[in-house]
C-alpha positions in Angstrom: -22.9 -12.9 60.5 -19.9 -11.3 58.3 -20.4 -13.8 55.8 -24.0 -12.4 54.5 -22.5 -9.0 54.4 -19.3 -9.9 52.5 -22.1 -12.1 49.5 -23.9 -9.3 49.6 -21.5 -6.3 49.3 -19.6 -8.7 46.5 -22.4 -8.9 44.8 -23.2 -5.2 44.5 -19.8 -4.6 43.0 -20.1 -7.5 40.3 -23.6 -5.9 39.4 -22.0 -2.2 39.4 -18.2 -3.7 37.5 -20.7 -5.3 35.1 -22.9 -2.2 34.6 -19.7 0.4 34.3 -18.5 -2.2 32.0 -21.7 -2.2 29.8 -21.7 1.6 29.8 -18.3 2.2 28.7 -18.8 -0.2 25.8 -22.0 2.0 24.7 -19.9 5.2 25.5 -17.3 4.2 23.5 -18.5 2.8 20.6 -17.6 4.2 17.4 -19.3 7.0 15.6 -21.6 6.0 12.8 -20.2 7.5 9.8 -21.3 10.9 7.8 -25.0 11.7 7.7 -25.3 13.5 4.7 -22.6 13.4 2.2 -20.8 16.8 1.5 -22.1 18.7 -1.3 -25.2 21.4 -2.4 -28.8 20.3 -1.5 -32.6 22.2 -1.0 -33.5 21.5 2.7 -37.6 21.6 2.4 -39.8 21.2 5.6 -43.3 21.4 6.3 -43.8 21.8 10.0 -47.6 22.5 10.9 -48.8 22.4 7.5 -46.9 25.3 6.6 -43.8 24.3 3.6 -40.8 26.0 3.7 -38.0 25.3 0.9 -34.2 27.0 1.6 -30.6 26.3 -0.7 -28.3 24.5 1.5 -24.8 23.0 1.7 -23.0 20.2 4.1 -19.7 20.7 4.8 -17.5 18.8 7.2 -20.6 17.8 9.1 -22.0 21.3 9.0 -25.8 22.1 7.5 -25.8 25.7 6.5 -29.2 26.7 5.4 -29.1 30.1 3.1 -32.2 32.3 4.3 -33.3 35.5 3.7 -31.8 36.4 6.9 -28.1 35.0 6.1 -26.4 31.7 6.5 -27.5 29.8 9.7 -25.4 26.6 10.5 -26.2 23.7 12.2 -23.7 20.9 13.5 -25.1 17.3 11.9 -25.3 14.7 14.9 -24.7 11.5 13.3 -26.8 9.0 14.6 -27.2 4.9 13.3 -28.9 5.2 9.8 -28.4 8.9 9.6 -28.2 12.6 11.5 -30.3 15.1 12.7 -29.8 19.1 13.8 -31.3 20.9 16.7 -32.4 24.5 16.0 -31.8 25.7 19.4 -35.6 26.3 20.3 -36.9 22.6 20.7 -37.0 21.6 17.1 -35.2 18.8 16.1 -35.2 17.6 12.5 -34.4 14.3 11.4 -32.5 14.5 8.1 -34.9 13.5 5.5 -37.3 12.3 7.7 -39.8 13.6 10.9 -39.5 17.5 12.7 -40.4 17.4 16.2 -41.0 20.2 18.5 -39.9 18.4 22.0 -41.9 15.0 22.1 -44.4 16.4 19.2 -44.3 15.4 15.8 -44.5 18.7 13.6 -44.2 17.5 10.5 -41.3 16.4 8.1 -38.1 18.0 6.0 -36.2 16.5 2.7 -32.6 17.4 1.7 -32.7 16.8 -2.2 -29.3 17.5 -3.7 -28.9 20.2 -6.5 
């Protein structure tokens, strides 16, 4: 009667040793590297229809967008085959690629250097 017990409970710790192995390897991996290279770039979007062009600058993995409102920055998250930023109010924008608003696509964004 012990003997189904002991298969069983030495199973579930294989299956969980195996899975906290798996997930420490993901954890761990290494960052991909830099996003967007350092330097002076026009971050365009057009979310809804509506365009929107602003002077930027990356800096040690920073985007700092010049508005009329003064510098807003934005921490780069560097994901495999580039980065994105979150505004802070659902909006995240894929560098040079899609905007979404939560799960909706909004529209799209470039960052062309100058």
């Amino acid at each position: 009667m012990k003997k189904p017990r002991r298969l069983i409970a030495t199973g579930a710790f294989a299956l969980a040793a195996t899975g906290a192995a798996f997930v420490g390897t993901v954890v761990t991996a290494p960052a991909a590297s830099a996003a967007v290279a350092p330097g002076n770039y026009t971050f365009t979007t057009v979310n809804f229809g509506i365009p929107s062009a602003a002077p930027a600058s990356v800096q040690d993995g920073v985007l700092t967008l010049f508005s009329p409102f003064g510098a807003i920055n934005y921490q780069i998250i560097d994901v495999p085959g580039g980065g994105f930023i979150d505004s802070g109010q659902g909006q995240r924008y894929y560098l040079g690629g899609e905007n979404f608003f939560g799960p909706f696509l909004i529209g799209n964004n470039t960052l062309a250097p100058r």
